[in-house]
C-alpha positions, -999 to +999 in steps of 0.1 A: +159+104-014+148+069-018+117+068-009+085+042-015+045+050-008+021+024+004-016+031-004-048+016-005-079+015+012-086+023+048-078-008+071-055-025+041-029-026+063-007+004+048+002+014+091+007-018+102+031-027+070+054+005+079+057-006+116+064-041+112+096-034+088+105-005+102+144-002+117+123+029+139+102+036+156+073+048+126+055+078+127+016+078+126-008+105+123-036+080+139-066+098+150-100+086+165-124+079+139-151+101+136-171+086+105-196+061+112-188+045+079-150+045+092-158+037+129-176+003+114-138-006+100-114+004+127-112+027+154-086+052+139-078+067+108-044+079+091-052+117+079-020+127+070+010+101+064+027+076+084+064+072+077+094+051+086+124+037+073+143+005+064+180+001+058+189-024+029+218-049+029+242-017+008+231+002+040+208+022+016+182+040+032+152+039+023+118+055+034+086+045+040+055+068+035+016+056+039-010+074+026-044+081+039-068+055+029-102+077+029-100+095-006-115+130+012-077+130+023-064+122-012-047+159-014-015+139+005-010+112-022+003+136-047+027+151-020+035+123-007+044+106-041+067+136-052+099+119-058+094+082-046+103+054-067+075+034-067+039+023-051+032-006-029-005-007-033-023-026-003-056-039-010-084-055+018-099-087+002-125-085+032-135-055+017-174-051+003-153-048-033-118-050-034-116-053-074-137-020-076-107-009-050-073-022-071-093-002-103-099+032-081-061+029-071-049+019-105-066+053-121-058+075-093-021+063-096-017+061-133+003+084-138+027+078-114+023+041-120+034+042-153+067+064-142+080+042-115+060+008-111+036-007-086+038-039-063+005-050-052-005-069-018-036-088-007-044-089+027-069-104+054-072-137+024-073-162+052-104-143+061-121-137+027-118-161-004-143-139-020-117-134-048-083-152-059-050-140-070-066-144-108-095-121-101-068-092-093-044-103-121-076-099-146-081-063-134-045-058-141-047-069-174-075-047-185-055-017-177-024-035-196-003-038-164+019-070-154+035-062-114+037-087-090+010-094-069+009-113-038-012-123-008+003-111+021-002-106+060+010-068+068+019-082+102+046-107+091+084-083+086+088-112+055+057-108+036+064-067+035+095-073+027+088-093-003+069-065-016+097-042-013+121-063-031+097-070-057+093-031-065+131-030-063+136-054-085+112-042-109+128-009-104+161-023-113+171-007-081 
């Protein structure tokens, strides 16, 4: 199965990424918030995947699977990673620390990083310049990594789909 996983922190985006390039209808498993830390951030929560698909020019299929953002639900990134070819890693740059976030995501995905590849987006950067583009690739560069890395508005079917042909490409899909 050709598959690809989006992660990243809660509210990066990860949902909204899936539905906008999706060819159906995606599946959520949104729930209210119950966390006042989480309720601050949005009102719902993924707790156990979202998933959709996208059909490629060769009329390849392949699907998309979002992880939780909250790490209490991090049990579901191993399953959900079983398999895929590669991580599209969603990071908030509103966030109190997105750099401490790319390096959480970057250790918890080593290992699966280092067998497939990763792709990494920066979202909500028309709302925070609190860091640039070279603040993230600096991060990468400690932990010896070059992948792409763009800003990107999980709303707009182009942006999401330049992270998916990046990871492709890098795949040598």
């Amino acid at each position: 199965m050709n598959k690809i996983v989006f992660t990243g922190p809660m509210g990066a985006g990860k949902t909204t990424a899936i539905a906008t390039v999706s060819d159906v209808p995606p599946i959520y498993t949104e729930v209210k918030a119950t966390d006042a830390e989480v309720q601050q951030r949005k009102e719902t929560t993924t707790v156990s995947m979202d998933y959709g698909y996208i059909v490629l020019e060769d009329n390849t299929r392949v699907h998309l699977y979002g992880t939780p953002g909250q790490e209490r639900f991090s049990y579901m990134w191993p399953i959900l990673t079983e398999g895929a070819l590669g991580l599209v890693l969603l990071l908030d740059n509103a966030n109190d620390d997105p750099i401490a976030d790319l390096r959480f995501y970057l250790d918890a995905f080593s290992d699966f990083i280092e067998k497939t590849g990763v792709v990494i987006g920066i979202t909500r950067c028309d709302i925070s310049q609190k860091y640039s583009i070279a603040d993230y690739q600096a991060v990468m560069m400690e932990h010896n990594l070059v992948f792409p890395l763009f800003e990107i508005d999980p709303r707009e079917a182009n942006d999401v789909k330049v992270l998916l042909h990046a990871l492709l490409a890098i795949l040598q899909y």
